[in-house]
N, C-alpha and C positions, 0 to 999 in steps of 0.2 A: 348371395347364395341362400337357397332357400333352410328350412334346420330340417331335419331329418325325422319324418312321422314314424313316430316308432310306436303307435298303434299297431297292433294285429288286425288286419280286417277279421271276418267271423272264417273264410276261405282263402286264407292268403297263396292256393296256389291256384287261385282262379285266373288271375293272369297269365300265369303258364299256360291256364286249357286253352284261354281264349288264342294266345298265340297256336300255339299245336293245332288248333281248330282252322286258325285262317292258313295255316300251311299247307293242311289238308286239302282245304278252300281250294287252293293256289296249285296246287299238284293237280287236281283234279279238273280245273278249268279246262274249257277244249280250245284256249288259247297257247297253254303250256303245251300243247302236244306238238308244235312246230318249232321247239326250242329245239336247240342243240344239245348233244347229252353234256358238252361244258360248262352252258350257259345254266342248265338244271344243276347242276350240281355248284357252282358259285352262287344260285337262289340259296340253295339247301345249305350251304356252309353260312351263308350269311345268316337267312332265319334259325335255322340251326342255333347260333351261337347266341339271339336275340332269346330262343327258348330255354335256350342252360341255364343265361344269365339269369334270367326269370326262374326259375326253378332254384336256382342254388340263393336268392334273393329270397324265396319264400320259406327253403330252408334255416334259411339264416337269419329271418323273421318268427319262425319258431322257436329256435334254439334261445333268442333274445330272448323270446318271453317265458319259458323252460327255466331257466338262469337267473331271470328276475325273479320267479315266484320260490324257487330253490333257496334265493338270499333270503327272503323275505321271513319263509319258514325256518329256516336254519336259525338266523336273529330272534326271530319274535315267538316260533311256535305256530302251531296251525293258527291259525288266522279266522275267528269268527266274522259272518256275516254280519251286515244292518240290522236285517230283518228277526235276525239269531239273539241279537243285543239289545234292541228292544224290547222282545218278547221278553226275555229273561230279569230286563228293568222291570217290565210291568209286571211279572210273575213276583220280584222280589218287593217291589212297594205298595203291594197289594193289601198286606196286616200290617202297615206302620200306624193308620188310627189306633187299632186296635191294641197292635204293641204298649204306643201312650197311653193309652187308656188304663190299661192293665198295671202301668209302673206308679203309680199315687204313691210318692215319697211316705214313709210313715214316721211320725213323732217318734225323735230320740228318749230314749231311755238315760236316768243321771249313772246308771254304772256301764253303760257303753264307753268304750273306748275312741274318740276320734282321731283319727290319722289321718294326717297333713301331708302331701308329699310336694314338695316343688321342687320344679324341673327347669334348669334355663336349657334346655335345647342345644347344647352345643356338644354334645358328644359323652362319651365315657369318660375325656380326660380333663375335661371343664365342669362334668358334672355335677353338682351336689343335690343329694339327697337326705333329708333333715327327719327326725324321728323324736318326736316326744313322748315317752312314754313316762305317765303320772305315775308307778309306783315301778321307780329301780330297783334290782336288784339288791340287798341290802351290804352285799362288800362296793357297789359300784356308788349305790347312795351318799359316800361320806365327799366323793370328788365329785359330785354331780355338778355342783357349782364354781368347782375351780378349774375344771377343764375348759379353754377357751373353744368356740364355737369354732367348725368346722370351715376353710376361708374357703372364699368361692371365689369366680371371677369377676 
């Protein structure tokens, strides 16, 4: 069994026209004009239902891709282009030189404060976050050193 193209062509009811067209064809030949009105009318029921089917196929070829792009957006949100993401990559790494350029770390001063923060990554409830600060408070000063360190994981 072959899998099922679920491509949109660019006119997916062009299969429809082309059948409606050869029907037309077919009605109009001056071969059909010797038919019998039963034998035209079992033509027409036959192509007939070859053109619904087609039609309600190319219906139904739309609606698929309606559906898809409906998902797509409900999930993700409009949906930028290539060419849209690109552009706006190269618009934003356009002053990274520049940026570096501009951040020249500058020599600490000795009454700067440094702050150390580490983090193991594993959430709010594994967390530790560690704080040394050289001059406590002076009621927190006297237990500065008897308080054991904070346990982590």
């Amino acid at each position: 069994m072959e899998p099922y193209d679920i491509a949109v062509p660019a006119d997916c009811f062009a299969p429809a026209q082309n059948t409606f067209n050869c029907l037309i064809g077919q009605f109009a030949d001056p071969a059909t004009a010797a038919f019998t009105h039963d034998l035209l009318e079992e033509m027409l029921a036959e192509r007939g239902r070859e053109l619904l089917r087609r039609l309600l196929q190319a219906h139904l070829e739309l609606r698929a891709e309606r559906e898809h792009q409906t998902a797509i957006v409900s999930r993700c949100g409009p949906v930028i282009g290539k060419r849209q993401i690109e552009e706006a990559v190269v618009a934003a790494a356009a002053d990274i030189d520049v940026f570096y350029r501009q951040r020249i770390p500058l020599p600490r001063t000795a009454e700067e404060v440094l702050v150390v923060v580490s983090v193991d990554g594993k959430g709010a409830d594994g967390t530790a976050i560690g704080r040394c600060d050289p001059d406590p408070r002076p009621a927190v000063s006297g237990c500065a050193g008897r308080c054991p360190p904070t346990p982590t994981r």
